[in-house]
Backbone bond lengths (Angstrom), bond angles and torsions (degrees), N, CA, C in turn:
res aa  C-N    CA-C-N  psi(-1)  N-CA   C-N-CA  omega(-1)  CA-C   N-CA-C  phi
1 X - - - 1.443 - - 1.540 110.77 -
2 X 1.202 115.12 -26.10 1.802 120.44 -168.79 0.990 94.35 -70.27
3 X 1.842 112.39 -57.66 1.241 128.07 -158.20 2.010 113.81 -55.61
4 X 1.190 95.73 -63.66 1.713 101.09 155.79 1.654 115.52 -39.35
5 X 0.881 126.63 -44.17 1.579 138.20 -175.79 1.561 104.60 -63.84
6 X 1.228 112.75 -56.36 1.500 138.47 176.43 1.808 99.47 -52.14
7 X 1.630 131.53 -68.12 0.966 138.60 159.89 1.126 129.41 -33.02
8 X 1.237 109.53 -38.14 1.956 113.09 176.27 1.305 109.82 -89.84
9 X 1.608 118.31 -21.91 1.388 100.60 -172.35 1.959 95.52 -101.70
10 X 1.085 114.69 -6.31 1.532 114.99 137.82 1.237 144.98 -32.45
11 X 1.207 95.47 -91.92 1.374 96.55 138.28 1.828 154.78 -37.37
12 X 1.193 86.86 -53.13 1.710 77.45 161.84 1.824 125.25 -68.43
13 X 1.291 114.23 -29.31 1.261 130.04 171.02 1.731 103.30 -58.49
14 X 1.036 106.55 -30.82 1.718 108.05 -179.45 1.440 111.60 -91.83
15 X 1.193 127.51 -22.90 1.054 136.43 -176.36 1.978 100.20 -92.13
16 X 1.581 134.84 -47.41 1.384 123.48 145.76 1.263 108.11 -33.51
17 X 1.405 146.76 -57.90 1.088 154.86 -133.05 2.134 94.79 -79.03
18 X 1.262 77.94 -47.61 1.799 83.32 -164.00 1.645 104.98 -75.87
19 X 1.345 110.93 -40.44 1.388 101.79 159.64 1.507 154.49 -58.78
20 X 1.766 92.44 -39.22 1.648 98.84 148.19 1.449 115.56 -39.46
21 X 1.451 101.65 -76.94 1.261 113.89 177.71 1.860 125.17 -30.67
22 X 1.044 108.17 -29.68 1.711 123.87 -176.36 1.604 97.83 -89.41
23 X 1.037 127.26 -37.85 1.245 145.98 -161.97 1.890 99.27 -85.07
24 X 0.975 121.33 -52.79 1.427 125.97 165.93 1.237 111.28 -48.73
25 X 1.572 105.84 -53.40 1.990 97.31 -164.53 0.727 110.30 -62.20
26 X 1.791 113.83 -32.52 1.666 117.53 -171.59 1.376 109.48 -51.66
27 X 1.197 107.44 -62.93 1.584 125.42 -175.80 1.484 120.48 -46.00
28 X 1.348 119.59 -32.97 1.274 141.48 161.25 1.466 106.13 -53.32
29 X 1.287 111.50 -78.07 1.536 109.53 -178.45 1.242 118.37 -50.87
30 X 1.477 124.03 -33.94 1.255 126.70 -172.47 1.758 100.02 -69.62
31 X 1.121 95.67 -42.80 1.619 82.62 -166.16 1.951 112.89 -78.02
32 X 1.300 132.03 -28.40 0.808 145.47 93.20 1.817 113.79 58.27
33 X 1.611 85.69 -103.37 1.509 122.04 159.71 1.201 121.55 -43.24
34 X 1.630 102.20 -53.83 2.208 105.57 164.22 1.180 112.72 -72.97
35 X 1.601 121.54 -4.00 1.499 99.51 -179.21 1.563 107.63 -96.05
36 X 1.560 131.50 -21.90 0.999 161.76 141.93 1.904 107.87 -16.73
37 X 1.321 88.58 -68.80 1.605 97.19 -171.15 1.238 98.32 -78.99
38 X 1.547 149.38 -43.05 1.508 140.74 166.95 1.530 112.38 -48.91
39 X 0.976 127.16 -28.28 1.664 139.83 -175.72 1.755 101.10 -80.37
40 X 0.738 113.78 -28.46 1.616 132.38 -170.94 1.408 103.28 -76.11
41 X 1.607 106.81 -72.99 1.380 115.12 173.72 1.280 123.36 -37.00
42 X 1.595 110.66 -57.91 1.345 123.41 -160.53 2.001 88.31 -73.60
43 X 0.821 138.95 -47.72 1.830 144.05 -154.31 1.845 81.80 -66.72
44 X 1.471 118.92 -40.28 1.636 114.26 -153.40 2.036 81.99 -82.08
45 X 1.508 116.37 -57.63 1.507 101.66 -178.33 1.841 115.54 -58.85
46 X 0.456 120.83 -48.56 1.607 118.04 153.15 1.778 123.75 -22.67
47 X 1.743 96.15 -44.07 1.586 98.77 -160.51 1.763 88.73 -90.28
48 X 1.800 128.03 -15.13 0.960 122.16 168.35 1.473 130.11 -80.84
49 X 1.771 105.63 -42.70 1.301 94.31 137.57 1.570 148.61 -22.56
50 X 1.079 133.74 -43.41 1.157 139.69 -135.76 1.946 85.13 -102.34
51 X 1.766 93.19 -43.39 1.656 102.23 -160.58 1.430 102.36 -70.99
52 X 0.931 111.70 -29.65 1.957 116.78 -169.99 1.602 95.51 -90.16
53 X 1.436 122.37 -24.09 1.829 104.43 165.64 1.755 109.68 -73.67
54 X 1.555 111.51 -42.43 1.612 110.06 164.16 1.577 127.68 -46.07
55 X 1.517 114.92 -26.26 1.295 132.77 176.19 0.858 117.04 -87.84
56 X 1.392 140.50 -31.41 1.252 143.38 117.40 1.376 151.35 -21.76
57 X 1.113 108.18 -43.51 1.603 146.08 156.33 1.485 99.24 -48.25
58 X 1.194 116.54 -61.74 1.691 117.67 -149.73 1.839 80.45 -95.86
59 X 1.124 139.54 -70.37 1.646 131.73 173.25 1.685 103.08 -7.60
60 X 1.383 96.39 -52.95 1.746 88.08 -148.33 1.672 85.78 -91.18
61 X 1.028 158.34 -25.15 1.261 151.85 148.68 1.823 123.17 -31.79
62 X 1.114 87.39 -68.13 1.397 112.34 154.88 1.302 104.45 -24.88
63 X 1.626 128.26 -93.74 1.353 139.90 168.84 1.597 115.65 -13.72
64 X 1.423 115.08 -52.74 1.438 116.87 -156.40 1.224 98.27 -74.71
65 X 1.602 108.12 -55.92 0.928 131.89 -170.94 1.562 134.27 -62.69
66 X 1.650 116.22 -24.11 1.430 136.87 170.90 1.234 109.31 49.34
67 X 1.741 106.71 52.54 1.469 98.07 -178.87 2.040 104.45 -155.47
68 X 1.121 108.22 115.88 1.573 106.22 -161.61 1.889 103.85 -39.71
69 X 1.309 85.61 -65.28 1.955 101.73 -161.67 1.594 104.01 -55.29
70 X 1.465 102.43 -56.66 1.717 98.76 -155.08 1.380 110.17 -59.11
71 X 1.228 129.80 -24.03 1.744 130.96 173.36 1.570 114.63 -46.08
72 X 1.419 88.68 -58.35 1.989 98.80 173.51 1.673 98.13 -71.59
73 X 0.846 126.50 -41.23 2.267 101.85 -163.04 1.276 85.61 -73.99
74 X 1.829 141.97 -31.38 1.292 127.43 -168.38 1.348 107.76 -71.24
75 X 1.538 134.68 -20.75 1.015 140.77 173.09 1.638 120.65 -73.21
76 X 1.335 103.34 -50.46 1.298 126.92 -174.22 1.650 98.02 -60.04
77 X 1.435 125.11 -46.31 1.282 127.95 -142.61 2.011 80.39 -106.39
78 X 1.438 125.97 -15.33 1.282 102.11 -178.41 1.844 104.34 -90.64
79 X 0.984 116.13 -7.57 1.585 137.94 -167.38 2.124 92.69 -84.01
80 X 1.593 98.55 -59.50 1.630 103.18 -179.44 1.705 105.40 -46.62
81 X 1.652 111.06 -55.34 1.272 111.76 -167.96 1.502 109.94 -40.60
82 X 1.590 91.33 -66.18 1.389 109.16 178.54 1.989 118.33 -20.64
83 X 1.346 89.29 -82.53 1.544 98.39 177.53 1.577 119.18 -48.12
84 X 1.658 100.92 -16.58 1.710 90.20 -177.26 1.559 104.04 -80.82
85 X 1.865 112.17 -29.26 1.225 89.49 -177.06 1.394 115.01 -86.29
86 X 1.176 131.97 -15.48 1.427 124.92 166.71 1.395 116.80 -53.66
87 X 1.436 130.42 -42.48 1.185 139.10 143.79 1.849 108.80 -5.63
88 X 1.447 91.12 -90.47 1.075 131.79 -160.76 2.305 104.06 -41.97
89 X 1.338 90.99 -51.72 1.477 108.65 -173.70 1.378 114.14 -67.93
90 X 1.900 126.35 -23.63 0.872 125.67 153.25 1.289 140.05 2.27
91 X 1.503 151.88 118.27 1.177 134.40 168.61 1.585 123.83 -80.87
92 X 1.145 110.55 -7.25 1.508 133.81 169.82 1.489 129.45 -95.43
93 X 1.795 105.25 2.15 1.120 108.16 175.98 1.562 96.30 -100.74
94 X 1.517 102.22 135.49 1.662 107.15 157.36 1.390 124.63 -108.56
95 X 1.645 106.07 -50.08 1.722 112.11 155.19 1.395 120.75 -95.25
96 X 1.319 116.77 141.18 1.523 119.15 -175.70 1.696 100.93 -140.39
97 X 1.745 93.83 107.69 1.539 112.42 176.89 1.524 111.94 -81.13
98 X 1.163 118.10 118.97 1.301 99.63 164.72 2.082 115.87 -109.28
99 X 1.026 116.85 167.10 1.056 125.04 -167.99 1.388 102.43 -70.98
100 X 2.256 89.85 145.87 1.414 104.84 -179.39 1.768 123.63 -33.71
101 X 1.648 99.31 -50.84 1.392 98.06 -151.13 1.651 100.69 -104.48
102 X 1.547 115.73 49.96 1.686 108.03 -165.79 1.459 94.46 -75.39
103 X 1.774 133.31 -5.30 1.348 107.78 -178.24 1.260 107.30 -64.77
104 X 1.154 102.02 -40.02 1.750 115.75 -161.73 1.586 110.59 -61.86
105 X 1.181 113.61 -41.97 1.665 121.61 157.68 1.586 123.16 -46.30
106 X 1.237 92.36 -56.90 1.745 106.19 179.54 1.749 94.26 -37.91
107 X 1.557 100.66 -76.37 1.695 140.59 -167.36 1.596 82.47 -40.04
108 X 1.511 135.31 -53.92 1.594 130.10 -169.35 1.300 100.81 -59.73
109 X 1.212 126.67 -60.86 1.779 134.63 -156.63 1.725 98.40 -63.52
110 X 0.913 100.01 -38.79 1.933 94.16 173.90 1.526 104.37 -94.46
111 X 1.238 153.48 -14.60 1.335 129.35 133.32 1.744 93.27 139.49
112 X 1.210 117.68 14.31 1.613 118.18 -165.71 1.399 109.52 -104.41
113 X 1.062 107.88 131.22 1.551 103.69 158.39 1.191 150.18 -74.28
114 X 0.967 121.69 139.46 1.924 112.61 -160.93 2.103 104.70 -79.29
């Protein structure tokens, strides 16, 4: 009779045991999951950020400048530079193609026509 007694209260202690335990992971994942979706949010206000300083950028260019187009290709073409030299600085780059017509780009970002 002990011995049975001994077994059940064994058992039930193992059976708390497994539920804590179930009860943790949950909680883990759950939280987890909110840290996931807060990381999300904040990367998407960030990615709006970024667009309303570009919108900005080209506004106040725009302004100085009194000229619709050339604000955006000066943007566009300081963004190209950009990426070519990040490109470029790579440790995994060995050949670096650049495009047929980069005079004509260059020639855009300063405002001239070919």
């Amino acid at each position: 009779m002990q011995k049975a007694m001994e077994q059940q209260a064994t058992a039930e202690r193992l059976k708390r045991a497994m539920i804590l335990e179930a009860e943790g992971k949950k909680e883990a994942m759950i939280r987890e999951a909110e840290g996931k979706l807060e990381a999300a949010k904040k990367e998407a206000e960030a990615q709006i950020m970024l667009a309303e300083a570009s919108a900005k950028a080209i506004e106040d260019i725009a302004v100085a400048v009194g000229d619709k187009e050339l604000p955006a290709l000066f943007l566009l073409g300081d963004r190209y530079v950009n990426a070519i030299q990040k490109l470029s600085a790579s440790p995994n780059t060995k050949n670096f193609v650049l495009p047929a017509d980069i005079l004509g780009a260059v020639k855009g970002i300063a405002g001239r026509s070919m």
